[in-house]
N, C-alpha and C positions, 0 to 999 in steps of 0.2 A: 172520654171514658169516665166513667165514677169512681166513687171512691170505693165501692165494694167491688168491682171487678180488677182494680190494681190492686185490691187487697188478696183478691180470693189469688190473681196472676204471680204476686208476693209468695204466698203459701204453695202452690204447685209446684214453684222454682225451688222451694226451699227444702220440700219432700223430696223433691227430684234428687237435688243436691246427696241427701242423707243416705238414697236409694243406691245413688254412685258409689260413696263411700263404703257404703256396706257390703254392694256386690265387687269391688275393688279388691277392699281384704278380704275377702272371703276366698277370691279367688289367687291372690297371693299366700294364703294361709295353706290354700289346696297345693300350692306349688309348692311350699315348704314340706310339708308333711305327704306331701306323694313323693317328691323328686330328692329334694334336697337333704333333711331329716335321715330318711333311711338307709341313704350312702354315706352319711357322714359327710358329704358335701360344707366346705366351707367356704360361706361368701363372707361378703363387706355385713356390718353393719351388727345392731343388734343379734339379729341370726345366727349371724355366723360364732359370736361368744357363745351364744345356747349350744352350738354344735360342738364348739371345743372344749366347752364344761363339761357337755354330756359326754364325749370321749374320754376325758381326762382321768374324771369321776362317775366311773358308769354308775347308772342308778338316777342322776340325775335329771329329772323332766325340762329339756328346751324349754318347755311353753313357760313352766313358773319362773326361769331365768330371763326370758326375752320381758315376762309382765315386772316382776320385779325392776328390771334394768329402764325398764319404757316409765314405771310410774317417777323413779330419779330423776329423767332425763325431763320426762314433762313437769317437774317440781319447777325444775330449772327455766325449762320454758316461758311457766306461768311468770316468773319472778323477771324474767331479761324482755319479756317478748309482748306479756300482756295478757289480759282475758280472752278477746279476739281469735286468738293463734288458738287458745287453749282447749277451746273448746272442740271443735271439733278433729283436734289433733288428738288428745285424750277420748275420744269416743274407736277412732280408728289403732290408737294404741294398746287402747285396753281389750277393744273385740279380738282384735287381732290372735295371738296368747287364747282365747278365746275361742276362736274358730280353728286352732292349729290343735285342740284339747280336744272338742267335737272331731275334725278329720280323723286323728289317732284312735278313737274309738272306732269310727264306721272303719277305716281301714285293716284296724287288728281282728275284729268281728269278721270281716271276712278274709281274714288273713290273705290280702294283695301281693305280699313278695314273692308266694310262691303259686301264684299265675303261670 
């Protein structure tokens, strides 16, 4: 093989890669903000603090507590773990918060609870 066809096989994998990660959270972000979110469901994890803030303190938006909590946590990352890690942890941390923001719209627009 050449060098432009391991390059172009380079880039294919590496879209591919981005394509997972994006339809990954997106489709966790859809489990949050359909399932989890609206019961007040509380898991493990970043999430589950957005759910218990937002109880605690109604008024409070999950999505801006889970982004706040995520940009800390990846500070920290970059700093213990490396550039490597960061990068695409930070692309899946930051959407995330991001696509839970977009579901809450199309959800409440068609007001889904009372299905």
């Amino acid at each position: 093989m050449n060098r432009t066809a391991i390059k172009k096989q380079k880039t294919i994998k590496k879209i591919k890669e981005w394509i997972y990660i994006t339809i990954g959270v997106a489709l966790i972000a859809f489990s949050f903000s359909f399932f989890i979110e609206p019961k007040d469901l509380v898991i493990g994890g970043v999430s589950g603090i957005g759910v218990i803030i937002k109880v605690i303190k109604s008024g409070f938006n999950p999505a801006l507590i889970i982004l706040v909590i995520n940009i800390i946590l990846l500070l920290i990352g970059l700093i213990l773990l490396g550039k490597d890690f960061f990068v695409k942890t930070a692309y899946g941390s930051l959407s995330y918060p991001l696509f839970i923001f977009i579901f809450e719209k199309i959800f409440t627009y068609f007001d889904y609870i009372n299905f």
